[in-house]
C-alpha positions in Angstrom: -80.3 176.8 -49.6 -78.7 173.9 -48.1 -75.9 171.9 -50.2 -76.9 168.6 -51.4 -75.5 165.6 -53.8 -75.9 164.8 -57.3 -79.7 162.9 -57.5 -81.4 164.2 -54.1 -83.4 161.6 -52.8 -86.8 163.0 -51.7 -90.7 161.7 -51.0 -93.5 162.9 -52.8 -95.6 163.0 -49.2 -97.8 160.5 -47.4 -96.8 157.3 -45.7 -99.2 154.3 -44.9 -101.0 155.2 -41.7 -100.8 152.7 -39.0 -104.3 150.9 -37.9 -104.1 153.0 -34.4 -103.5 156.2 -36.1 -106.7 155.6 -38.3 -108.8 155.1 -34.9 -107.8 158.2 -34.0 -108.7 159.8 -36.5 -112.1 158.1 -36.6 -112.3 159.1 -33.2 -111.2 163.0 -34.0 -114.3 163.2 -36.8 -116.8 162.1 -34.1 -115.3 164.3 -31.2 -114.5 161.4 -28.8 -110.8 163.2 -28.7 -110.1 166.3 -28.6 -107.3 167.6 -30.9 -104.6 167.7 -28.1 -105.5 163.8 -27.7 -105.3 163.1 -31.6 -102.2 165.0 -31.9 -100.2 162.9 -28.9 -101.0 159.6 -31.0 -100.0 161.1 -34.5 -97.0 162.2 -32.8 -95.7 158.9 -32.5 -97.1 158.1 -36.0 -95.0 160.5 -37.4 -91.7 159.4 -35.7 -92.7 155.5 -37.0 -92.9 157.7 -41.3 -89.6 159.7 -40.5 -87.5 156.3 -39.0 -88.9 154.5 -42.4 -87.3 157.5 -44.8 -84.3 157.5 -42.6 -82.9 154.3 -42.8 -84.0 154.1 -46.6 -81.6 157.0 -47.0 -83.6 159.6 -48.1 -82.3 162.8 -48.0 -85.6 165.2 -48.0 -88.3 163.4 -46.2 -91.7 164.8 -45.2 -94.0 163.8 -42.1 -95.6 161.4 -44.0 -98.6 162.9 -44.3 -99.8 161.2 -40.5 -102.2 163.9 -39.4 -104.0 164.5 -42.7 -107.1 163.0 -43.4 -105.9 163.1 -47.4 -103.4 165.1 -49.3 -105.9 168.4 -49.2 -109.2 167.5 -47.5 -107.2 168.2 -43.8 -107.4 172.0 -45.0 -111.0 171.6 -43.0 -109.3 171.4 -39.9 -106.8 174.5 -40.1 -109.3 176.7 -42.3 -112.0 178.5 -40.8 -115.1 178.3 -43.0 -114.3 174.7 -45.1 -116.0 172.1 -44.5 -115.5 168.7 -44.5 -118.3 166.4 -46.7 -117.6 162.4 -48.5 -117.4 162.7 -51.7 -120.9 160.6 -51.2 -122.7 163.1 -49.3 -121.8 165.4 -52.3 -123.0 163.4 -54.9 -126.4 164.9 -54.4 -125.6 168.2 -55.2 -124.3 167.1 -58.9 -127.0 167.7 -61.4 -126.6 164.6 -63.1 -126.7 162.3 -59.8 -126.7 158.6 -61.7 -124.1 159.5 -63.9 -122.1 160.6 -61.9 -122.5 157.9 -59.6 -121.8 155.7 -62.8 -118.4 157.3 -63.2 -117.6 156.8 -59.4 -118.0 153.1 -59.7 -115.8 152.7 -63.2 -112.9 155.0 -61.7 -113.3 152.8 -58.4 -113.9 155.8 -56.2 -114.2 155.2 -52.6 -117.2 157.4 -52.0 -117.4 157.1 -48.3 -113.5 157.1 -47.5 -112.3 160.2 -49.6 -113.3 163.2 -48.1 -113.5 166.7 -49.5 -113.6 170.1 -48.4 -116.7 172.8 -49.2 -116.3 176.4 -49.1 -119.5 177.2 -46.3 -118.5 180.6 -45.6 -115.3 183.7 -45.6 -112.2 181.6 -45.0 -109.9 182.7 -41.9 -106.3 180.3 -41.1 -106.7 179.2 -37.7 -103.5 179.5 -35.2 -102.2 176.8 -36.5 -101.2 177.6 -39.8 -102.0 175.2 -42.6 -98.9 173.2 -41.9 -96.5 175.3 -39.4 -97.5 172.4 -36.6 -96.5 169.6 -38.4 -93.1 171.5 -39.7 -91.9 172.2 -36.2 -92.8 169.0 -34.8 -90.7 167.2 -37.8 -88.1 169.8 -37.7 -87.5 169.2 -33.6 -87.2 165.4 -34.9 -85.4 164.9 -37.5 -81.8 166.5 -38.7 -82.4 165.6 -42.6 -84.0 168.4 -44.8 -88.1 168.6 -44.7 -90.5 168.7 -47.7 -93.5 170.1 -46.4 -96.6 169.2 -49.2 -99.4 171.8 -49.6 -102.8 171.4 -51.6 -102.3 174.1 -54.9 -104.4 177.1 -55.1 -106.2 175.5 -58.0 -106.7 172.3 -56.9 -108.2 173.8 -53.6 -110.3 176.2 -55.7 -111.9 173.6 -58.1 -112.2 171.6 -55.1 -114.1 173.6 -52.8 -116.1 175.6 -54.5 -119.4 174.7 -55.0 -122.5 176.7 -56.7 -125.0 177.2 -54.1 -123.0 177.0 -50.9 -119.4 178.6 -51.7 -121.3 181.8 -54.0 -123.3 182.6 -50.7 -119.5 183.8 -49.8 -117.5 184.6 -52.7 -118.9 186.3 -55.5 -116.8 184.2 -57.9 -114.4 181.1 -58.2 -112.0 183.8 -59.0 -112.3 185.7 -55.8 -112.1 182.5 -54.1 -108.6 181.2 -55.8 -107.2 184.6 -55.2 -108.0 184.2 -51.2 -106.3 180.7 -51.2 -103.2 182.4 -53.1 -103.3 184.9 -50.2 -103.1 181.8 -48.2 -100.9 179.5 -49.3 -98.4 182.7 -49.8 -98.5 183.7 -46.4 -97.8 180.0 -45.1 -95.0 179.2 -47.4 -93.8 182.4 -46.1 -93.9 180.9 -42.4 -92.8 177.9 -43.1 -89.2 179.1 -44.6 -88.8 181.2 -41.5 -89.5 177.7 -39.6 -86.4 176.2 -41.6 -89.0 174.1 -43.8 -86.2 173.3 -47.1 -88.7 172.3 -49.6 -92.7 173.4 -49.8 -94.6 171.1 -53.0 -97.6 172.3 -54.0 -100.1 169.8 -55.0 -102.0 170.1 -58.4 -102.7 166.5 -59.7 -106.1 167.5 -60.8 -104.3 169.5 -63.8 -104.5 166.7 -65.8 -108.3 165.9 -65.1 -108.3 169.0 -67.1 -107.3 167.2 -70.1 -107.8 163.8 -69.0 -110.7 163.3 -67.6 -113.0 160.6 -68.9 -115.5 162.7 -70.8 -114.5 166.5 -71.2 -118.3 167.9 -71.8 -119.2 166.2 -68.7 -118.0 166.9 -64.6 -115.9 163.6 -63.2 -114.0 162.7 -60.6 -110.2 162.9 -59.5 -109.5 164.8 -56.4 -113.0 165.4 -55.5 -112.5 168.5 -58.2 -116.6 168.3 -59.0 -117.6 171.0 -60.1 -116.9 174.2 -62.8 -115.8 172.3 -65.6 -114.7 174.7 -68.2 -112.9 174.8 -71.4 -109.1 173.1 -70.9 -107.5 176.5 -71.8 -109.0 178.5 -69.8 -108.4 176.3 -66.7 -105.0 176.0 -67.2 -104.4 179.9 -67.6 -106.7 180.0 -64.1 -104.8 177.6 -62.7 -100.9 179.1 -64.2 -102.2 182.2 -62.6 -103.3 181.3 -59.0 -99.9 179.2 -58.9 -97.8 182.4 -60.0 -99.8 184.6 -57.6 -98.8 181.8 -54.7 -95.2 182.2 -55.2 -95.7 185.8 -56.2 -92.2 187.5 -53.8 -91.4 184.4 -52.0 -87.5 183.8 -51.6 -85.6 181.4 -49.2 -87.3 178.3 -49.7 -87.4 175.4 -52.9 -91.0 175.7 -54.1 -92.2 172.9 -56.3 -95.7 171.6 -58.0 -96.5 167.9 -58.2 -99.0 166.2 -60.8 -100.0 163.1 -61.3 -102.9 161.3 -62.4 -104.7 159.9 -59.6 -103.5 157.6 -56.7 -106.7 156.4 -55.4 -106.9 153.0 -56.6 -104.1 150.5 -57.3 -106.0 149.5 -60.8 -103.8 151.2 -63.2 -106.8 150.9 -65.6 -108.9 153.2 -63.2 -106.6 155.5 -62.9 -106.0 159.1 -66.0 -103.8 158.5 -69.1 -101.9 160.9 -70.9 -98.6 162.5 -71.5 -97.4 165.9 -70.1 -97.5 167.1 -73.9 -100.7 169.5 -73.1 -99.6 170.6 -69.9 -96.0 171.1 -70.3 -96.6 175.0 -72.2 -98.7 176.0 -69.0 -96.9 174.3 -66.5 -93.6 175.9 -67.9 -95.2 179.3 -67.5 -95.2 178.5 -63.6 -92.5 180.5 -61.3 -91.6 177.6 -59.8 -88.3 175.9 -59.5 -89.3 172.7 -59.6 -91.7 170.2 -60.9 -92.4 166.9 -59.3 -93.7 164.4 -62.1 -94.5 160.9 -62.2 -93.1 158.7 -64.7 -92.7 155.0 -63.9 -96.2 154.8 -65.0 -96.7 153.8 -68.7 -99.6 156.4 -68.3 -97.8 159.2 -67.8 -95.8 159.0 -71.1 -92.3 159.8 -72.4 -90.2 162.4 -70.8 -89.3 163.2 -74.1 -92.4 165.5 -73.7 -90.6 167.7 -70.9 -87.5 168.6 -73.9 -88.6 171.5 -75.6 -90.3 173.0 -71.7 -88.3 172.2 -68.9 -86.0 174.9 -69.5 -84.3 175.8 -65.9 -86.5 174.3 -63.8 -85.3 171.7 -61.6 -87.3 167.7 -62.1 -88.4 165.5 -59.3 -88.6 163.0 -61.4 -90.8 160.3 -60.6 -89.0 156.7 -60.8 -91.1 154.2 -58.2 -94.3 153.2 -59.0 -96.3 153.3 -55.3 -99.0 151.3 -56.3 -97.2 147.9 -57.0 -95.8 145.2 -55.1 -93.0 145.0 -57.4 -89.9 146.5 -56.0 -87.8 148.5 -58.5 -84.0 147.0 -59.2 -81.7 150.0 -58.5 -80.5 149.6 -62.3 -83.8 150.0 -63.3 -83.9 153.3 -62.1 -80.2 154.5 -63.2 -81.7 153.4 -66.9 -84.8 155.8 -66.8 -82.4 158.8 -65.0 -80.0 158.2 -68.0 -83.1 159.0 -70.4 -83.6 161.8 -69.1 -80.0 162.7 -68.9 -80.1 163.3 -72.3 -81.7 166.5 -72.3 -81.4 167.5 -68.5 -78.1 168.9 -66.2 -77.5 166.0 -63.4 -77.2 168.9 -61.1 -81.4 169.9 -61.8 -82.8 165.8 -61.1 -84.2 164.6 -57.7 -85.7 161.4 -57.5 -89.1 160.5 -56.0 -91.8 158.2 -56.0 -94.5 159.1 -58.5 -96.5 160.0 -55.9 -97.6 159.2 -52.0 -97.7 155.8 -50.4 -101.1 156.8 -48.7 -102.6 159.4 -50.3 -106.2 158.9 -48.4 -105.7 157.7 -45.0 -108.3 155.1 -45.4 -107.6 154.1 -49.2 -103.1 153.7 -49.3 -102.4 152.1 -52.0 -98.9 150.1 -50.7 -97.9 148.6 -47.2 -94.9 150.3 -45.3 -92.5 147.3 -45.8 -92.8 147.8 -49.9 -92.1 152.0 -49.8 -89.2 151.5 -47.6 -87.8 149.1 -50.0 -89.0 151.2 -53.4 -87.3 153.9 -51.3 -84.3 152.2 -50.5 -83.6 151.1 -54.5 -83.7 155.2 -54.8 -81.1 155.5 -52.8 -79.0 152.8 -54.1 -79.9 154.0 -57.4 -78.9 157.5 -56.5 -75.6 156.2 -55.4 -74.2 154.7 -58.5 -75.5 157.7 -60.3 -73.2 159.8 -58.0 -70.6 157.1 -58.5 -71.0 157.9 -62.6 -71.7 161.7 -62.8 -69.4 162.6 -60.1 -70.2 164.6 -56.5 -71.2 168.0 -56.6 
């Protein structure tokens, strides 16, 4: 593992994509350009995310996200047997069709922009990989430290599977969550050997588990639909598909992020609730890091991490991405110091509390205000450096 400073500055993942960029990937869905053709114009999309992060000063920086259609729908593209449906065109495989498009409309769902992946038949990586293209192609351009974000086992697994389709395949949701563990294992495994630093496994639909707006009922976050079950149980599932992930893997940072939704720039839209009901299963994870947001009032007190970090490392969420207001570096120092309390300076990275563009067609913050959110991090991280000392 590389050295770095006191208070790493990192990214949760996605950056705004540029109008052109969006064309493109219009133009991909309909096949009026091929993938070679997409690619060269995401190249230069990429570059435009990695200049941003660079002269913010931030220190482990991802691709911003460019080629993905969202955070975990892109899986379509690089797994054989997904595929890709709005969460629209799904709505009429729920049971309870009005309800649900009831809840859509009070969570201010885009329907038609966020896209999700369906389990159609046996799953097979293409050449690809899940994310080895994007890693080299960032690696070969920049000389800072990548963060490569991944969608979670359970995330992908509550996501994709649905009764009538994905059972034609799989004789279980657990025989499909074990195949994505498989999965993600053997990429996280290709992506150290491609000098990838950091690999963050996305699981904000952990707290839809306990959040979501009616627990007897399916809702929405993440397009997780269907199979609903008791809270417990889908945390152990979801504890065990994450620990299965990581199961041997050495070499490289692994991390989980959770939040609770970044679709909408309505805070009011968007899951309350503290980490107190998650913190005993996400501690249970063999992960050394968790990447949490908390410059939300919704996501509660850190106090709740005390008793339950133990050694794991916290990127700890301190930008809002969904505001126009612009953090004040002292600001930030203030909520580090809270957590200071409890927490060795040498285990804290700071980070947005989540992406700047989580759905390509729904970001939720223009590129001028991340690069200056981003920027107050780095001051921040500064002055912290200048109180706690180097390392």
């Amino acid at each position: 593992m590389s050295k770095l400073p006191l208070f790493p500055v990192t990214v949760v993942g996605s950056w705004p994509r540029p109008r052109w960029l969006l064309e493109a990937l219009r133009l991909k869905r309909e096949g009026k350009i091929s993938q070679e053709e997409f690619d060269s114009i995401a190249d230069e999309a990429v570059l435009l995310a990695v200049k941003y992060q660079e002269d913010a000063g931030v220190e482990i920086l991802s691709d911003g996200e460019q080629r993905r259609d969202n955070f975990y729908s892109f899986v379509a593209d690089k797994i054989r047997g997904i595929e890709l449906k709005t969460v629209a065109e799904i709505v009429d495989l729920v049971p309870d069709k009005s309800r649900f498009e009831t809840v859509l409309r009070s969570l201010d769902v885009p329907a038609f922009s966020i896209r999700n992946p369906v389990v159609t038949s046996r799953l097979e990586v293409g050449a690809r990989g899940i994310a080895r293209d994007e890693a080299s192609f960032l690696k070969n351009h920049t000389r800072a430290l990548i963060k490569i974000p991944l969608p979670g086992p359970y995330l992908l697994t509550r996501s994709s599977w649905v009764p009538g389709i994905s059972d034609k395949h799989y004789r279980s949701r657990e025989e499909l969550g074990y195949e994505y563990a498989k999965i993600l294992r053997d990429e996280i495994i290709a992506l150290r050997d491609l000098g990838v630093f950091f690999v963050q496994l996305d699981e904000p639909v952990l707290s839809e588990v306990v959040y979501g707006p009616d627990q007897s009922q399916q809702t929405f976050m993440c397009a997780a639909l269907f199979s609903r079950r008791n809270p417990r149980e889908e945390l152990e599932f979801a504890v065990e598909l994450i620990n299965e992930t990581v199961k041997g893997v050495s070499g490289i940072k692994v991390g989980i992020h959770v939040c609770r939704g970044n679709w909408s720039r309505r805070e009011d839209a968007l899951l309350k609730g503290d980490y107190v009901p998650l913190m005993p299963y996400l501690a249970e994870t063999k992960v050394e890091q968790l990447v949490l947001e908390f410059a939300t009032p919704r996501a509660g007190d850190v106090e709740a991490l005390r008793d339950y970090i133990g050694d794991k490392e916290l990127g700890f969420g301190v930008v809002n991405p969904r505001t126009d207001e612009v953090e004040k570096p002292s600001e930030i120092v203030a909520r580090v110091e809270k957590i200071l309390r409890f927490m060795d300076p040498g285990k804290i990275y700071l980070n947005p509390d989540c992406g700047f563009g989580t759905f390509a067609e729904a970001p939720v913050n223009t590129p001028k205000t991340a690069f200056n959110k981003l920027r107050s991090m780095r001051i921040a991280a500064e002055e912290l450096r200048r109180i706690y000392g180097e390392r």
